[in-house]
Structures are given as structure tokens and as C-alpha cells.
N, C-alpha and C positions, 0 to 999 in steps of 0.2 A: 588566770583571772577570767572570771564570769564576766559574758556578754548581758546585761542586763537582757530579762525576756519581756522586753517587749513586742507585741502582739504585729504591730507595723514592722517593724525587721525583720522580724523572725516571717515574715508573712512574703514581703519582699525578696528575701534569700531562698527561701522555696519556692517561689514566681524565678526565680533566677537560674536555681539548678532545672525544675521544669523546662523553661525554657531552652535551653541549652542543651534537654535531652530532645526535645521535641527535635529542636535544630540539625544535631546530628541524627537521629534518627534510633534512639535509646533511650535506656529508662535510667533518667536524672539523677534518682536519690543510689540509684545501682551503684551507676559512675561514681559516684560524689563517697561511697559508704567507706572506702577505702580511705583515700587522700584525707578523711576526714577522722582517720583512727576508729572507724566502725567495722572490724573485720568478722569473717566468718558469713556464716547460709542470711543468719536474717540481720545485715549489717544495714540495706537498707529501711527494715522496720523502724532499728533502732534509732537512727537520723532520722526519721520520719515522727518520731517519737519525741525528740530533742525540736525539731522543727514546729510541732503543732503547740499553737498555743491555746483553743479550747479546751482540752483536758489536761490545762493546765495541772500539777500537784504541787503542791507549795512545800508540801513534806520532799519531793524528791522532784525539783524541779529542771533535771535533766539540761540545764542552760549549755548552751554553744562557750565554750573557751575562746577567746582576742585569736589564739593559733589555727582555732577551726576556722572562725571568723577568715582570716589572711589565708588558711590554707584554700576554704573556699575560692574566695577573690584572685589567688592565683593562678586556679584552675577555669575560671570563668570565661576567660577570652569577654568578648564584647558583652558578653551579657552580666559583668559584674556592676556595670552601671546603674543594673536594676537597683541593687542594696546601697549601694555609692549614692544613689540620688536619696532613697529612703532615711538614709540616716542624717545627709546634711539637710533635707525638708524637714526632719524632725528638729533638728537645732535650730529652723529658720533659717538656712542656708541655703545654698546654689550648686550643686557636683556638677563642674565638666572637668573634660578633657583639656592637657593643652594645647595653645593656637598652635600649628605648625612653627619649627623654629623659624621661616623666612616667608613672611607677610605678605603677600600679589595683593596691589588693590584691585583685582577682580577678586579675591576671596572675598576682602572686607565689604565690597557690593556686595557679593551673594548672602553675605551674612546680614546687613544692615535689610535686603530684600525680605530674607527668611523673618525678620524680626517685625516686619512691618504688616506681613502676610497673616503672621500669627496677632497684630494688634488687630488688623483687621476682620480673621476669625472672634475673636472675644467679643469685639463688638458687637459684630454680625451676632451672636450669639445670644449674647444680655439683652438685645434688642429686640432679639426674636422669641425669649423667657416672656421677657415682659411684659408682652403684645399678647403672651400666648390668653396667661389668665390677669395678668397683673402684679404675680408674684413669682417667686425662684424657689423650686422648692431643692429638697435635699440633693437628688440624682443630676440637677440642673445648676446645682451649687458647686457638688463635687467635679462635674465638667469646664464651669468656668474659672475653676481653681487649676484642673488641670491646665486649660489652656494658659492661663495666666503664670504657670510653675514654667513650664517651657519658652513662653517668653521671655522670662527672667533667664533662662538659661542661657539663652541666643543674646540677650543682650550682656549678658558677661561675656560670653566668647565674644564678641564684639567688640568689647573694652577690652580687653586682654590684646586682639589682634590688633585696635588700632595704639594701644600701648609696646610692642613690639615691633611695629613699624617706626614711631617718630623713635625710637631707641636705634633702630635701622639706621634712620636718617641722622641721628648723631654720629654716628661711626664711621 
């Protein structure tokens, strides 16, 4: 089964093996061209091929498989949360990690901290848009969206961890 080619995944998952080449100190799509069923000399052309979505061809649209898909994310280590976040922002969703199974309420401070640091950033920010000309423009949009996507994040881990805790305290 086709991963639908969309332009934001597909853009993501290549920000993702990049990454992770940069990390270890290797070339991304090299690593990846195997694991991903792309063998032989130009295996990573070919995933490179499958991954760009500008020269798109709708006749031979080379889309990523659900297995290439997991086969990637398997091999990702920390950096699969790149395409983990991209697909559930696309659904209007939220990707984390789970809380640790055993809740400290010093984590749930450091997190309710993390969460307040980051409201304070956005603000700081919109504030500082504002004041610049009056208005927000695209680059200054897409920033406070970021910061706003990660807030949401921290405040779920949040609710997870202080849902885990009174669960604690039932037991």
C-alpha cells in the first residue's frame, strides 16, 4: 500500500534520514537505500527519487510503501519524530513520546515549566510581530505556528504525565 505523496511527509522523512546522517556522520539516503529495498551502486538515487516531491510524475509516481514507511521509522532512532510529528500536524494532531511509566512530581514541574516558557515565547513573539509593522507576515506566521505546535506538544505530555500520576495514586 501507497503512502499517499504528499509533499509535507515526504519532505519531513527526508529532513529525517538527513538528519540522522548528519548525526552519525554519513550519507542519509546511502544508510536508508538498503533497509528501504533500494539495493545496488545508485540505491540511494533511487530513494532520493521516491523521496522528492517537485519532480513529481503522476505517470510513475515512485510513492514510499506503509513497509518503507515503518521500515524507515524503525531505523530512525530519535530522529523518527521528525515524520511522527509531520503526519499527526497534518491530521491536526499532536506526536509524542510516552510519559515515563513512573511520574516524579519534579518531572511534572519541569514540564508544566517547559509549557509556560514556551507560552511565554509566543507571546513574546506575536508581540514583537506586531509592534514590528503592524502585521504578521508569512515567515513570522509559520514561526508562531511553530512555536504554538510545540506548546501543544508539552501540554499533552503534561496531561499524559499528570494522568499517570493520579492513576499512581489510585493504586
Amino acid at each position: 500500500m501507497p503512502l499517499p505523496k504528499t509533499p509535507y511527509i515526504y519532505e519531513a522523512i527526508d529532513k529525517a534520514i538527513n538528519a540522522f546522517g548528519d548525526h552519525h556522520n554519513l550519507n542519509g539516503r546511502k544508510h536508508f537505500s538498503h533497509p528501504l529495498g533500494f539495493d545496488g551502486a545508485n540505491g540511494d538515487i533511487q530513494m532520493g527519487s521516491m523521496l522528492n516531491c517537485s519532480t513529481y510524475n503522476p505517470a510513475n509516481p515512485k510513492a514510499m510503501s506503509v513497509d518503507q514507511f515503518n521500515a524507515a521509522l524503525n531505523n530512525l532512532g530519535k530522529f523518527k519524530k521528525i515524520p511522527l510529528d509531520a503526519l499527526a500536524r497534518l491530521h491536526g494532531g499532536v506526536f509524542n513520546f510516552s510519559a515515563p511509566a513512573k511520574v516524579e512530581n519534579e518531572s511534572i514541574k519541569d514540564e508544566l515549566l517547559t509549557i509556560a516558557s514556551f507560552a511565554g515565547s509566543l507571546s513574546a513573539k506575536f508581540l514583537e510581530y506586531k509592534n514590528n509593522d503592524g502585521r504578521i507576515d508569512e515567515n513570522e506566521a509559520d514561526e508562531l505556528e511553530r512555536i504554538a505546535y510545540e506548546t501543544r506538544q508539552h501540554l499533552s505530555a503534561f496531561e499524559e504525565m499528570v494522568q499517570k500520576h493520579k492513576k499512581e495514586l489510585e493504586d
